[in-house]
C-alpha positions in Angstrom: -35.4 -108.7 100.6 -36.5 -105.1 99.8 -40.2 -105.9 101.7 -37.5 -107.0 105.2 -35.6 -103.5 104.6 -39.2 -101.5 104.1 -40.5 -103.0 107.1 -37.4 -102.4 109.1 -37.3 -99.2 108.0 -40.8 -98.5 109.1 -40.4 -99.5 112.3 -37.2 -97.4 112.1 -39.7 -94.7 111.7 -42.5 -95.3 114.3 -40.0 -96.1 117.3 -37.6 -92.7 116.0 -41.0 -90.7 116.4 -42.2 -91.9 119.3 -39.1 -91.3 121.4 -39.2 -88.1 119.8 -42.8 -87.4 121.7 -40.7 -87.6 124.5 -38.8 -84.5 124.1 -41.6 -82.1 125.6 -40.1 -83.9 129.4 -37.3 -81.8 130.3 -35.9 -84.1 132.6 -35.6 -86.9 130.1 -34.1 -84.8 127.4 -31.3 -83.0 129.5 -30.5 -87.0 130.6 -30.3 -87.7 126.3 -28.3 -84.3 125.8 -26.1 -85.0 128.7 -25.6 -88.9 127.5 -24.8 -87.7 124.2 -22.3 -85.5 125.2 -20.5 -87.6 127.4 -20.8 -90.3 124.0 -18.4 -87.5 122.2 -15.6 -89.3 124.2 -15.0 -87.5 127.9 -16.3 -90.6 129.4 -14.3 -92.9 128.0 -11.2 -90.9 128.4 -12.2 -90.7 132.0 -12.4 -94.6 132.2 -9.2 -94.7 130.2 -7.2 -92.6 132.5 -8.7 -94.1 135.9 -7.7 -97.6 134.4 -4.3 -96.6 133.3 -3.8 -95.1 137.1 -5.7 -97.8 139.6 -6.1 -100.8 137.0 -2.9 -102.3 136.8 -2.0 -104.5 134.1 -5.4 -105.4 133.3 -6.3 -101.6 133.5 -3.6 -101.1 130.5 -5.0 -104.2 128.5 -8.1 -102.7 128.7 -6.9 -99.4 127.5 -4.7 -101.0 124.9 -7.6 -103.1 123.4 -10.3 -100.2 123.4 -8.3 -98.2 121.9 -7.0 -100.7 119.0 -11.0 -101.5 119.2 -11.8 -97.8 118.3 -9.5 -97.3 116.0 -10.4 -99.9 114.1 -14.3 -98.9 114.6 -13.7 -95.8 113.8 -12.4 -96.9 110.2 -15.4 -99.5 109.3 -17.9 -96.6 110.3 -16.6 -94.2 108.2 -16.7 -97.1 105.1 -20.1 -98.0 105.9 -21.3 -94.3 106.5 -20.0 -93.3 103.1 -21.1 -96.6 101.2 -24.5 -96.2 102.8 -25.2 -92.5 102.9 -28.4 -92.5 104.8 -29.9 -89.6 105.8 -30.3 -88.7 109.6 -33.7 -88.8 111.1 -34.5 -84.8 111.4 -33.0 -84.7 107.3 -35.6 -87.2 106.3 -38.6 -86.0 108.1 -38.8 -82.2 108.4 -40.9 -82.7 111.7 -38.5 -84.2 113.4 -36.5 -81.6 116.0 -33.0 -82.2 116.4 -31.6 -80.3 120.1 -27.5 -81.2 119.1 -26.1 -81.3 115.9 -24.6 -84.0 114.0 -20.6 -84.6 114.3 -21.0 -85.7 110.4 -23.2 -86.4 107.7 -24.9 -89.5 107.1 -26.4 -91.8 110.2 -25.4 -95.5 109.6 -24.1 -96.5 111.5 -23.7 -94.7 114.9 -20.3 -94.1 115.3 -21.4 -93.0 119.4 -22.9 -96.3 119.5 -19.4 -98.3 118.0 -17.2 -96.7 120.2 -19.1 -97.1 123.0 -19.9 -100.6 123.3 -16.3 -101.4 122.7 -14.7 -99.6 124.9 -17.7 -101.2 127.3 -16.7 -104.2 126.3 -13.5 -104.4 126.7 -13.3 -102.6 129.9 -15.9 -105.1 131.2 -14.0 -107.8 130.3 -11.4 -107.3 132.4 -13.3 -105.4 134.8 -16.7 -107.7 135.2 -17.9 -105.7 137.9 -18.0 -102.7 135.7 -20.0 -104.5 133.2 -23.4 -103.3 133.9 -22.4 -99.5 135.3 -20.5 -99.7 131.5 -23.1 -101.3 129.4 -26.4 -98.8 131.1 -23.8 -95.8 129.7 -23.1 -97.5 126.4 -26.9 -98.0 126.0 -28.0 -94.5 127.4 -25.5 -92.8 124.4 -27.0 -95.2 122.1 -30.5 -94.8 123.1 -30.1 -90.6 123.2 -28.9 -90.3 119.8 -32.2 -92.3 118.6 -34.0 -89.7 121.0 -32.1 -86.8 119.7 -32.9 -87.3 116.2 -29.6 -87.8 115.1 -30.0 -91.7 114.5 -32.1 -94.4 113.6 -32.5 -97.5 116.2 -31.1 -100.0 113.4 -27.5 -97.0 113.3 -27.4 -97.9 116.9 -28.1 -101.3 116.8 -25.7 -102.0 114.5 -23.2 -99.7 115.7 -23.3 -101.6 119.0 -22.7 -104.9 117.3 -20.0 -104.1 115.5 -18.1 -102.3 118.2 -19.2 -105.5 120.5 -17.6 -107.5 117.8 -14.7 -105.7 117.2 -13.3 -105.6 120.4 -14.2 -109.1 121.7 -12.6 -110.4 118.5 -9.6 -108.4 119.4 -9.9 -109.7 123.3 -9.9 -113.0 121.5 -6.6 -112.5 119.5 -4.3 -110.3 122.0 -6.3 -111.3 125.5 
């Protein structure tokens, strides 16, 4: 098991360093800062409201489901993050230049990442035409915190799951 984890963690690595070759384009890092920043939860409060004001009753289960879906989120990444304690990207490798800081200490999982697929997810559900104008954001906030240095693909990745699996299992039980 230990040669799976060194070899994910590798590849962790190599993809987290390449992106990070990236920052010298302007253009591409202002799009990561910006997607970042929107990750912090403007966006999604944005969505909320519009929802809650043109949605109807779909609009407030929506609403009502990604925000059950993010509380509970926000609970199992702050369990994880303090059982795993792993050290952000830039922390770990010196080299590495970090442009925003990080809203806590340790990088698994991304908590950007959980709350953003389910809120995506739910909102999509009810909303399929939103689905890929939702899922491009939920992926551009995962994909700039990998760029920014703040995370790991595999903190994404798995942040993304379990957000995707929190709130489908929750559009599952209240529907």
């Amino acid at each position: 098991m230990s040669a799976i984890i060194e070899t994910i963690y590798k590849y962790d690595s190599l993809i987290s360093y390449r992106l990070g070759d990236l920052k010298s384009h302007r253009w591409l890092r202002d799009l990561m800062v910006i997607s970042s920043k929107l990750g912090d939860g403007s966006i999604w409060l944005f969505l909320s409201l519009s929802l809650l004001l043109f949605g109807g009753i779909e609009g407030q289960k929506a609403v009502l489901i990604g925000t059950i879906s993010v509380i509970l989120c926000v609970a199992i990444f702050k369990a994880i993050k303090h059982s795993t304690t792993r050290k952000r990207p830039f922390e770990t490798y010196v080299d590495m230049e970090f442009i925003l800081p990080p809203p806590d200490e340790y990088s698994f999982p991304s908590g950007h990442s959980i709350n953003a697929f389910a809120i995506a997810t739910a909102a999509a559900w009810f909303f399929p035409l939103l689905f890929i104008p939702l899922f491009v954001m939920a992926s551009l906030i995962a994909i700039s915190r990998v760029f920014l240095s703040l995370h790991y693909p595999t903190d994404v990745i798995v942040g993304g799951l379990i957000g995707i699996g929190v709130s489908s299992t929750l559009i599952w039980v209240i529907g």
